[in-house]
N, C-alpha and C positions, 0 to 999 in steps of 0.2 A: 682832283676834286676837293675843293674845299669844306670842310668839317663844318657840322653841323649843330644846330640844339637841337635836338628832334625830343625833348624831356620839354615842356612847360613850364613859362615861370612859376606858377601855381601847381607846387609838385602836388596838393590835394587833389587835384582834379588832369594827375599824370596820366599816362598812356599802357600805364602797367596790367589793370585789367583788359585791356583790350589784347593787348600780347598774348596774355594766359588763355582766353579763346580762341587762339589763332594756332595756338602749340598743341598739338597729341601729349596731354599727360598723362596718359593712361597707367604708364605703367609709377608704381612707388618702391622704395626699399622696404619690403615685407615686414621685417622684425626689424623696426625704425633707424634709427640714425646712432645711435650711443653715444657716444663719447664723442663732442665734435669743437673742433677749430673752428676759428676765423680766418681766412687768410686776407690780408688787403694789400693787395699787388700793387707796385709802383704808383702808388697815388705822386709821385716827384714833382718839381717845379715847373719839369721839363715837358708835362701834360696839361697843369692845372695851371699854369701861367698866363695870363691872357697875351704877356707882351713876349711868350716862349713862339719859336716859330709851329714847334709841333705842337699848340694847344688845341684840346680837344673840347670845345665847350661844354657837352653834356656834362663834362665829368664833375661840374660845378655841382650838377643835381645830385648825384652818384655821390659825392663827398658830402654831402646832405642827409643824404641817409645812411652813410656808414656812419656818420656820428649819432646820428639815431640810434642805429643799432646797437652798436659801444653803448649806451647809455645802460642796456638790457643782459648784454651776452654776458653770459657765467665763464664761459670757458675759454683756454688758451686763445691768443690773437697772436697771430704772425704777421709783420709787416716785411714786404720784399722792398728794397730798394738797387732798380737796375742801374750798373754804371759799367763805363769800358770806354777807353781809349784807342787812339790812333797806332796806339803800339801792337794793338791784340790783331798781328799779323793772321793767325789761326784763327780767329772766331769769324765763323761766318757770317753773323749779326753786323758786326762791324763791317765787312767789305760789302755786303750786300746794302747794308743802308747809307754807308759814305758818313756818318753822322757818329758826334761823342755826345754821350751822357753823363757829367762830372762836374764837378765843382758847386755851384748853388744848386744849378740844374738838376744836378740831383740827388737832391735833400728831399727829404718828404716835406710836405705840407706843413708849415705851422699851424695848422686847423687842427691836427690829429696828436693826439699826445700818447706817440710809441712808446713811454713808460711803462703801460701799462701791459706790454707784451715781449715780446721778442722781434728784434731786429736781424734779418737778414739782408747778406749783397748778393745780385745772381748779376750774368752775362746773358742768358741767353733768355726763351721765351716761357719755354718750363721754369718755374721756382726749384723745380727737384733734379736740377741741371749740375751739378759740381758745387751743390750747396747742402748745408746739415738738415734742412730741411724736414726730412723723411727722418733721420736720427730725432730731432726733435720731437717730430709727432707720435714717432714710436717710444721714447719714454715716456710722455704723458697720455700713454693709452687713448691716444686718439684713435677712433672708427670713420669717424666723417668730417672731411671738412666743405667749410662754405666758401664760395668764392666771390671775391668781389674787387674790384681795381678796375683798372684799365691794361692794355687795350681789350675789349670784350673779345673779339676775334685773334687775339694775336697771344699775349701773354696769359690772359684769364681762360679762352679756350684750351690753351695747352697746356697748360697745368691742371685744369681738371682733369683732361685726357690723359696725362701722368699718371693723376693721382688715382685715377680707376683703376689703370692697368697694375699698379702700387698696391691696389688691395684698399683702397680708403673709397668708402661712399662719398658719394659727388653733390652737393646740393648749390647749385649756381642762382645765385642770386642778380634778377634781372632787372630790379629798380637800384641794386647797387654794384652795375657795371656799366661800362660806354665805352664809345669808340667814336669814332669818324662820323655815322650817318646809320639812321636807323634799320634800314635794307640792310647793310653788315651787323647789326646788332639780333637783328632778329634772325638771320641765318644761323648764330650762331646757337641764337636759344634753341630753334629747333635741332638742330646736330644734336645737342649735349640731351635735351629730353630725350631722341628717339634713341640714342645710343650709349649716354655717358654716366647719367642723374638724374634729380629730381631738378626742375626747373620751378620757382617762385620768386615774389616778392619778401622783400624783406617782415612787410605786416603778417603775410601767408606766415612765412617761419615763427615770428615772435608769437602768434599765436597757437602752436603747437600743443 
């Protein structure tokens, strides 16, 4: 199936509130979020590329408002950057997807300036996979982190899911994540509301 914009060029007038009526958010983290991260998961070439084979179009928008967000956030930002080779006989990412991620491909974004955080490398679809990750967040007294990258259903869903069972509140950010096609985007948001976090937009948070 070929990938989609299902985001609007006119993110003002995006698809984000219609989403949040479509999701049970019933439930919230009682005594709020504390101490929270950013994480922006493989934003890489290898996604946001238009002439990449795996480019994901929405993630143009999504890269929109993560720098939005940056403009705002106080606190720690982690950026993941996924790579692996034809050698990682053992990682099942590799044999299952037949595909390398490495060289320009996968550089983060010149749009995004990791200075201002911390750089990680992961293999698999969890950030908290054979990475410092969790060391990290546990020195700087993090409680919650946000998520946001690509793929929505693949590395941003499982890392939340990590990060819950980790003991870290979950707040998934839904105008700053993409994938393939909105059917898969939106599955994911309801999963992660009815069982993982808090599910919003980016405006919903900053105004907190």
């Amino acid at each position: 199936m070929k990938a989609e914009n299902y985001f609007p060029d006119d993110p003002s007038n995006g698809p984000s509130s219609q989403w949040m009526k479509g999701i049970d958010r019933k439930r919230r983290w009682r005594d709020g979020h504390g101490r929270t991260a950013l994480l922006v998961l493989d934003m890489q070439n290898f996604f946001l590329d238009p002439d990449g084979h795996a480019f994901i179009p929405a993630s143009i928008t999504a890269l929109d408002r993560i720098i939005g967000l940056l403009k705002y956030f106080e606190g720690p930002v982690i950026f993941t950057r996924h790579r692996n080779s034809r050698d990682d006989t053992d990682n099942l990412m590799t044999i299952w997807w037949r595909d390398v991620i490495d060289g320009k491909w996968s550089e983060i974004t010149s749009d995004l300036d990791t200075s201002i955080g911390s750089v990680i490398e992961k293999e698999h679809y969890s950030a908290f996979h054979r990475t410092e990750l969790e060391n990290i967040l546990r020195s700087e007294g993090v409680d919650s982190v946000l998520i946001s990258g690509v793929m929505t259903d693949l590395c941003c869903e499982t890392t939340a899911r990590d990060a819950f069972m980790r003991g870290f509140k979950v707040i998934f950010l839904a105008d700053c994540t993409a994938t393939e096609n909105e059917r898969r985007h939106l599955s994911t948001l309801s999963v992660i509301a009815k069982a993982f976090g808090e599910v919003m937009t980016s405006k919903e948070y900053l105004s907190l």
